[in-house]
C-alpha positions in Angstrom: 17.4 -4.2 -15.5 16.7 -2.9 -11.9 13.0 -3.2 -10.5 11.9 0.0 -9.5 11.4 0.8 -5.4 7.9 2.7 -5.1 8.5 3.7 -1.5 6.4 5.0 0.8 6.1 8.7 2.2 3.1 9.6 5.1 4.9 13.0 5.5 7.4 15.9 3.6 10.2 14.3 6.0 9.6 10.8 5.1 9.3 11.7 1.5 12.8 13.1 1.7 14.2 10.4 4.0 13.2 8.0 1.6 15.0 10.1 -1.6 18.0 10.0 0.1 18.2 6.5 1.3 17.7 5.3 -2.8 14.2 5.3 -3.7 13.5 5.6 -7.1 10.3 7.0 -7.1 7.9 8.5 -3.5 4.4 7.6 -3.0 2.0 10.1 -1.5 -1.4 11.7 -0.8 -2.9 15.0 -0.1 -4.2 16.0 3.5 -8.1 15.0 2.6 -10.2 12.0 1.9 -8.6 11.5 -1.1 -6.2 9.3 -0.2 -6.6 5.7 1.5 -4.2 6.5 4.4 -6.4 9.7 5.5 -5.1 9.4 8.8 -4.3 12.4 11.2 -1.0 13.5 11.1 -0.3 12.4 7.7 -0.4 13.4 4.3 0.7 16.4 2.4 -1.0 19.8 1.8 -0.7 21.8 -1.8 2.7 24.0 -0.8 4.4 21.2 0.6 3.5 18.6 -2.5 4.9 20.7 -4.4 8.4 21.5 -2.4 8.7 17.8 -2.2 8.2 17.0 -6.3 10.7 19.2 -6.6 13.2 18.0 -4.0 12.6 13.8 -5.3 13.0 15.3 -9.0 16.4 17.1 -8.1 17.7 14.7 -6.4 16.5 12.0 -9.5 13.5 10.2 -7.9 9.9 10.1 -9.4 6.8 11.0 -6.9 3.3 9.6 -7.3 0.0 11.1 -5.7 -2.3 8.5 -4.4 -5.8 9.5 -5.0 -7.2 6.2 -4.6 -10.4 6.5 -2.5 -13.6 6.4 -3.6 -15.4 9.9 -4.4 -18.6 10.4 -2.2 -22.0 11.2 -4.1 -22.1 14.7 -5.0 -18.7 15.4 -3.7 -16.7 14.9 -6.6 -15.1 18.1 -7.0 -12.7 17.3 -4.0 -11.3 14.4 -5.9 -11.0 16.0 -8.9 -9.7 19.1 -7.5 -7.0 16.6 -6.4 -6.2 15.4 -9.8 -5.5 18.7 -11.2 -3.9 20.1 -8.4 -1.3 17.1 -8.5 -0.7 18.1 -12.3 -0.1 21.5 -11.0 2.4 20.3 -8.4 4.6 18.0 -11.3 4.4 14.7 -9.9 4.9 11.8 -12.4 1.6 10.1 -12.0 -1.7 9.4 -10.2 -2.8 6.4 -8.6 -6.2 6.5 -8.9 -9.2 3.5 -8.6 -12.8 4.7 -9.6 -13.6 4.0 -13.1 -15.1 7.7 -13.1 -11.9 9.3 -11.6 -10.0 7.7 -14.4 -12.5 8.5 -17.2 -12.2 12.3 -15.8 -8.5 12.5 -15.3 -8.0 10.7 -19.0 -10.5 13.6 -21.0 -9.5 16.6 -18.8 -5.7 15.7 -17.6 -4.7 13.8 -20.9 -0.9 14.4 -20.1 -0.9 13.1 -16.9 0.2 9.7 -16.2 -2.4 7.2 -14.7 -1.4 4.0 -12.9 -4.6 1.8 -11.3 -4.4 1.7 -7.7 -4.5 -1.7 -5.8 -8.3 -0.3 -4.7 -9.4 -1.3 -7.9 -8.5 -5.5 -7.1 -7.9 -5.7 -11.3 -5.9 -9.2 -11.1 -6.4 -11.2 -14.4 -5.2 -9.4 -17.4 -8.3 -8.7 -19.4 -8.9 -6.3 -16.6 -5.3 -4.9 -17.0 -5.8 -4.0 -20.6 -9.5 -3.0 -20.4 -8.2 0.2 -17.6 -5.2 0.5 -20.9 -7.5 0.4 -23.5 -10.6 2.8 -21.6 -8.8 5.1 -19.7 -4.6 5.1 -21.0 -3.9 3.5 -17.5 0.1 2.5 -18.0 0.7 0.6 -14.5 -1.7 -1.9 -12.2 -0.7 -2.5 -8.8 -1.8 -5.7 -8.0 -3.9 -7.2 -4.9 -2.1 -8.9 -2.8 -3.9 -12.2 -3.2 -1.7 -13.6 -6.1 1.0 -15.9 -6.5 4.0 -15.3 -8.7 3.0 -17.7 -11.0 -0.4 -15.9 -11.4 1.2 -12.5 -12.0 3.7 -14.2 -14.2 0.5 -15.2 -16.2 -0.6 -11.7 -16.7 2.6 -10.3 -17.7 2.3 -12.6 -20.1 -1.0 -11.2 -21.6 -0.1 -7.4 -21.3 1.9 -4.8 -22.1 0.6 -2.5 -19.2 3.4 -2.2 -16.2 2.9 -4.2 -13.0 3.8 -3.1 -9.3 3.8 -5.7 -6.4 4.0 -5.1 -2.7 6.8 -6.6 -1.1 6.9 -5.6 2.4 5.1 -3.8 5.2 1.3 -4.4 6.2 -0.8 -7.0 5.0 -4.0 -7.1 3.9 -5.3 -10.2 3.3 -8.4 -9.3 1.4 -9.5 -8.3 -2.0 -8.2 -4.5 -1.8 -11.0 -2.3 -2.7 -14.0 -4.7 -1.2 -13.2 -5.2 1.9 -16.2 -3.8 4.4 -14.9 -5.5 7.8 -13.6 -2.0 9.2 -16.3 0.5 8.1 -18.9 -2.5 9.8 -17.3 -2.1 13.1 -16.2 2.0 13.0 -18.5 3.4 10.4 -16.1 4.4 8.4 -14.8 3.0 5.2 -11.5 2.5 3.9 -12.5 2.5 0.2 -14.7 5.8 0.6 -13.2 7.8 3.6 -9.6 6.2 3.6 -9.3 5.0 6.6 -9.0 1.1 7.9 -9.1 0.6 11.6 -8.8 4.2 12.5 -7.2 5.0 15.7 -10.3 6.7 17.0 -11.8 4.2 17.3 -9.0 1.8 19.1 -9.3 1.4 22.3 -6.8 -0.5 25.2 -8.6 -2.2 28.6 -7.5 -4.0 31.3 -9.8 -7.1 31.9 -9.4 -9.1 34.7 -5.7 -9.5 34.0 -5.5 -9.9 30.2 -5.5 -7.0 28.4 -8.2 -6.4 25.6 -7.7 -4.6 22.5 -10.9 -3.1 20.9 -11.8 -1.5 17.5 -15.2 0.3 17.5 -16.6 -1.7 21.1 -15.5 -5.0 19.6 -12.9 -6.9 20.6 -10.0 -8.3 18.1 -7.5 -9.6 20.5 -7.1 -10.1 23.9 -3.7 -11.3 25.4 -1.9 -11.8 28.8 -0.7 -9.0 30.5 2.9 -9.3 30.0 2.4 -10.1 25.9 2.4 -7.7 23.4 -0.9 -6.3 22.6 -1.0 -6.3 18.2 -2.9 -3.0 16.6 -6.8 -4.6 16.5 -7.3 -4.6 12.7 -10.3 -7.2 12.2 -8.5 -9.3 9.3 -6.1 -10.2 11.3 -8.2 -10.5 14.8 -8.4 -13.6 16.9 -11.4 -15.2 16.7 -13.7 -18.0 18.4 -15.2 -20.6 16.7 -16.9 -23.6 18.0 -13.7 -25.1 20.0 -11.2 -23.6 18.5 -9.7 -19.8 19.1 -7.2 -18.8 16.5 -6.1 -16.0 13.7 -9.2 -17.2 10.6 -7.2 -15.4 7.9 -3.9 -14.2 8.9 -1.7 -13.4 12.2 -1.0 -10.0 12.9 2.5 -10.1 11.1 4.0 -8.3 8.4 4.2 -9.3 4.5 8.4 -9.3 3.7 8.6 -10.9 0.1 12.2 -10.0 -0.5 13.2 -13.3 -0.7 11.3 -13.5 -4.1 12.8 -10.9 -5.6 14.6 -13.1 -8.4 11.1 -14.7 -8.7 9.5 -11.5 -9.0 12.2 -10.1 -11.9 11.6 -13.2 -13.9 8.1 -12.5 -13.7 7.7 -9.6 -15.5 7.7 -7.3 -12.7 7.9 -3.4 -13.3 8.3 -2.4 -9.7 8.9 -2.9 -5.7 6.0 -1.4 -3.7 6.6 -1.2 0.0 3.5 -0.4 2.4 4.1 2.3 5.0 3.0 5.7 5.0 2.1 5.8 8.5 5.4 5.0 9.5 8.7 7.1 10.8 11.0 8.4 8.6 14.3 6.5 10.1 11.6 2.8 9.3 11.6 4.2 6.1 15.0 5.3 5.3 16.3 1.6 6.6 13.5 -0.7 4.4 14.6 1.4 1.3 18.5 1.3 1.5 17.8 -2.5 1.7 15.5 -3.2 -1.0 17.5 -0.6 -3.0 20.7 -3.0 -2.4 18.5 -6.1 -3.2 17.2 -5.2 -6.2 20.5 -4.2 -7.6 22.1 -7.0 -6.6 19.6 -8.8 -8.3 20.2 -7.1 -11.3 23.8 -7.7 -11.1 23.4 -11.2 -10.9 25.2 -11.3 -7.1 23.8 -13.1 -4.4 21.2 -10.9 -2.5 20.7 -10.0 1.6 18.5 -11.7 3.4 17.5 -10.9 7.0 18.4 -7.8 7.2 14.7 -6.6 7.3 13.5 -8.6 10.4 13.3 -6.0 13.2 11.2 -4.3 10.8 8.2 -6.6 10.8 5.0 -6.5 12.5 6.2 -8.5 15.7 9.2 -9.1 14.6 7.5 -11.6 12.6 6.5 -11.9 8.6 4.5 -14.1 6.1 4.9 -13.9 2.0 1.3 -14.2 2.0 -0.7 -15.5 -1.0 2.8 -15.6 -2.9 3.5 -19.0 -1.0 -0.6 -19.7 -0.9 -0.1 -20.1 2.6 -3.8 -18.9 3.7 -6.0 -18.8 0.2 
């Protein structure tokens, strides 16, 4: 059996690059808060979700809505108008994470298919089948702060589908309770969907080095002639006593692909690659590969490797807490 690719879609173009390139099913979000890649520039509006349901379904590919932030006090309506209005537009599931989201979308959207976002950090298996049991969820994607005998441990104890990342950006925390960036901008990427905004990044020259800066702090600072990595504070470089170094993980990217065997004999349902804030031609070129992986896999042939390499933070990657590198 082939894994499923859950590939990743920031825009309508990217959403169709990706169909065409082999994904079997699109993730997105609308243009609001909603989402936890509320980013400018991004996203989909209500015409255009539709248009591209339709396209992935003609062309054989699923599409699921992410509506995985947090709704604000009072505010709920925007969250649940998202719900219905990605019922409306005919996409094969939400992603959602607040236990009142779900609860909602289960008594008012019954026939709509929920899967539990990686927001909601549910990784042991009575957590899995309490979101089955309470609120009909059919998928989990998992944080990324297991290894694959861990999630091999929960397939065991559940019938509920799991999706894994494989590739893309890392985050090394618990997904879902992570405060670092809304400390230093104000704003949090559990509620207002946004982690290290680019608002609030900022580039300086000092004395020679060159300082990169998220909300008046500074996460890195590096030579003049080195490569300057996007400041998010998980993976900043920090003092400590004597020592100066990366405390939980360099800035590189998570590529997994070389566990996909592992992965299949876990259990796995599907392939989840991070990147919604990324160009379409990224994209198209992640998905083709993983796409050829996963079927060579399947057909019991030897799989690629590299080919993925140019495509990493850096030029540099990490499996993460699938090796237990860092935790």
């Amino acid at each position: 059996m082939v894994m499923e690719i859950v590939c990743p879609a920031g825009t309508p173009a990217s959403l169709r690059a990706a169909v065409k390139a082999g994904a079997h099913t699109v993730y997105c979000g609308f243009a609001d808060e909603t989402n936890a890649r509320n980013f400018p520039g991004l996203n989909f509006d209500r015409d255009e979700m539709r248009e591209g349901v339709k396209f992935a379904h003609d062309h054989g590919a699923q599409v699921l809505v992410a509506i995985n932030t947090y709704p604000r006090a009072g505010a709920e309506a925007i969250w649940h108008r998202a719900v219905a209005d990605a019922e409306k537009c005919g996409v094969d599931a939400v992603i959602l994470a607040d236990l009142g989201l779900l609860a909602y979308a289960a008594k008012h959207h019954p026939g709509l298919r929920r899967h539990l976002s990686v927001q909601a950090a549910a990784a042991n298996a009575d957590m899995l089948n309490f979101y089955a049991s309470e609120f009909g969820v059919k998928r989990v994607v998992l944080p990324r702060v297991l290894s694959v005998p861990e999630i091999a441990a929960i397939n065991a104890e559940t019938e509920v589908e799991t999706e894994v990342f494989v590739f893309g950006g890392l985050c090394v925390m618990a997904e879902g309770r992570c405060s670092l960036s809304s400390y230093a901008t104000g704003l949090s990427p559990n509620m207002n969907g946004v982690c290290s905004p680019a608002s609030h990044v900022e580039y300086h020259d000092d004395h020679g080095a060159l300082s990169a800066k998220l909300g008046g702090f500074t996460i890195h600072k590096v030579g003049a002639d080195e490569p300057a990595p996007y400041p998010t504070l998980c993976k900043g470089c920090f003092s400590a006593g004597d020592a100066t170094g990366h405390l939980f993980e360099d800035p590189v990217s998570l590529n997994a692909e070389k566990l996909i065997p592992q992965l299949a004999k876990a259990g796995v349902t599907a392939l989840k690659i991070e990147g919604r804030q990324r160009s379409r031609s990224y994209v198209a070129q992640v998905v083709r590969n993983f796409r050829a992986a996963v079927e060579a896999q399947a057909a019991g042939r030897p799989m690629p490797q590299g080919m993925l390499a140019q495509l990493t933070e850096g030029q540099a990657a990490t499996a993460g807490a699938y090796k237990k590198t860092w935790r």
